[in-house]
N, C-alpha and C positions, 0 to 999 in steps of 0.2 A: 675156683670158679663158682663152687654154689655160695660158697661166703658171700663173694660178691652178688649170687640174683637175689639171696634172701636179703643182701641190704636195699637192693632198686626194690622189690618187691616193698619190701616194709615201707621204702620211702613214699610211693604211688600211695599207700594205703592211707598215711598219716595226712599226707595232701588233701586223699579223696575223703578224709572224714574232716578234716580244716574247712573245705569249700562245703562239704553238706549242713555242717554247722553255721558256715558263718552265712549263707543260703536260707536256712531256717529260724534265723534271731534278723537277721533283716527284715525279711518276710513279716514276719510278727511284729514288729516295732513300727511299720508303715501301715495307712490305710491303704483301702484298694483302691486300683483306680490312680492314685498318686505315681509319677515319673521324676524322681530326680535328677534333673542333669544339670553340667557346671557351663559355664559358657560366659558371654559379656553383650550385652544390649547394647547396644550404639541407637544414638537419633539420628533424623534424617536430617540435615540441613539443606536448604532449597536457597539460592540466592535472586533474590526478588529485581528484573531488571526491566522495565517500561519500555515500550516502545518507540515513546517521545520523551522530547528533554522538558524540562520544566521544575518550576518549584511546588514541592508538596506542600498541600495546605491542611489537610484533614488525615492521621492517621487511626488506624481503627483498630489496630492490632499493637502491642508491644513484640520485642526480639522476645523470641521463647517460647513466646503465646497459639496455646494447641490450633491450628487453620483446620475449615470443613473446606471441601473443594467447591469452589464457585462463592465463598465469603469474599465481598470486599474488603479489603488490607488498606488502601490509600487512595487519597483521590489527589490529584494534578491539577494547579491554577490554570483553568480554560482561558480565563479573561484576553490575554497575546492570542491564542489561536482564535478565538473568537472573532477578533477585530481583525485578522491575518483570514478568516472565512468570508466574513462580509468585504473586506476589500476588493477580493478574490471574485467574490458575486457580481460586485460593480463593475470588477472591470470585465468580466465577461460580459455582461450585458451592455457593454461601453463596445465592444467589438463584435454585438449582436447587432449593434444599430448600424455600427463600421459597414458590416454588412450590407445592411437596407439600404445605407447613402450608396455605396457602392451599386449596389443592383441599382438606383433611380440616375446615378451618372452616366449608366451605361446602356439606359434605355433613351436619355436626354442624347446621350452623341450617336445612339443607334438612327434617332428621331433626325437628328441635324445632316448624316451622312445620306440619308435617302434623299432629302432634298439638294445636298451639295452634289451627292453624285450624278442626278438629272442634271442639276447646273454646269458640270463637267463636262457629260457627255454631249451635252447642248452647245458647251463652248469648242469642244474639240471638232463639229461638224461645223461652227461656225468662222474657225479660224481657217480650215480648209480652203472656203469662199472669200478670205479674209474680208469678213463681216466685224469682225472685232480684232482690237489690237493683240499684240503678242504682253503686252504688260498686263491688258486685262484679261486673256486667258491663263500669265502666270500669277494673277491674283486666285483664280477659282481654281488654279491648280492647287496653290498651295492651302486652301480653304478645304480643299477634298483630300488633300493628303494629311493636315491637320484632325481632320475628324472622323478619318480612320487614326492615328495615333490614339486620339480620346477614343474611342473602341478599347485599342489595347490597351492601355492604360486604366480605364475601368475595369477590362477585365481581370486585369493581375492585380489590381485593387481591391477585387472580390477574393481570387486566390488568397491572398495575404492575409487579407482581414477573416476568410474564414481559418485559414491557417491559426493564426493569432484566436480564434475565437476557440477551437476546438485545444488548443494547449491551457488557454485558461479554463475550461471543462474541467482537464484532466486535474490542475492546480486545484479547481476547488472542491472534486473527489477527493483528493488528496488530505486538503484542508477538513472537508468534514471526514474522510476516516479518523485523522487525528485528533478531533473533538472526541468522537468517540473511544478513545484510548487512552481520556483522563483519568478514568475509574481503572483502577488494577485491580483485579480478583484472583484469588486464590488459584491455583490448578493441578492443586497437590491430589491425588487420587488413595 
């Protein structure tokens, strides 16, 4: 059994002077300051994807090529969306006037029903007496029920047209965010 501690024993010993040694020639052989370690660098790849479709006309960057964040990489043919803006413009202001015809049609039959409905009510006490015929009361009937129609009618004319005005808004927000999304810049941090 001592045979055996004095061989563990000796063995620890030869270890502990192998790692003091090889501790002390490392040490020496490096500057200070200096860490060697093993390991492997990987890049980062970032895959560049626009918000709009379109064809590129301008790039600024090659694949590989080191990016700062906020560098523009590529710009985007405006010229489709451009003409797809001002379309967009026109017809909103095509259904901003829809509008105005509308509110003026609906003041003209507002205008017309004041005085049919006088005429109405003037026929209706005159028929009573029968002062007027029953054909010419159902003429001023139907001229008073006519222009209330044009009432409603104008008025869901307005409904609509602003309807229709307020979605080509949204169409031409639309249209100019996507102007602005020709330019693709970097966003790599």
């Amino acid at each position: 059994m001592r045979s055996r501690l004095k061989k563990i024993a000796i063995f620890f010993i030869i270890i502990s002077i192998l790692v003091s040694y090889l501790l002390i020639v490392k040490k020496k052989n490096y500057k200070e300051g200096l860490i060697f370690l093993s390991g492997r660098i990987e890049g980062r790849e970032i895959n560049v994807s626009p918000k709009i479709q379109g064809r590129i006309i301008k790039l600024y960057k090659e694949e590989g090529e080191k990016v700062s964040p906020g560098e523009l990489l590529c710009e985007i043919d405006s010229e489709q969306l451009s003409a797809r803006y001002k379309a967009t413009a026109e017809t909103a202001q095509a259904y901003y006037f829809a509008i105005a015809q509308a509110k003026a049609n609906l003041m003209k039959a507002q205008a017309s029903y004041e005085k049919v409905k006088k005429d109405y009510e003037r026929y209706i006490g005159l028929l009573k007496e029968e002062l007027v015929s029953k054909s010419e009361f159902d003429r001023v009937k139907m001229q008073y029920e006519s222009t209330l129609a044009d009432i409603e009618a104008a008025n869901k004319a307005i409904v609509q047209a602003e309807a229709s005005y307020r979605a080509s808004e949204q169409r031409l927000k639309e249209a100019q965010a996507d102007l602005k999304e020709t330019k693709i810049y970097s966003t790599t941090q």
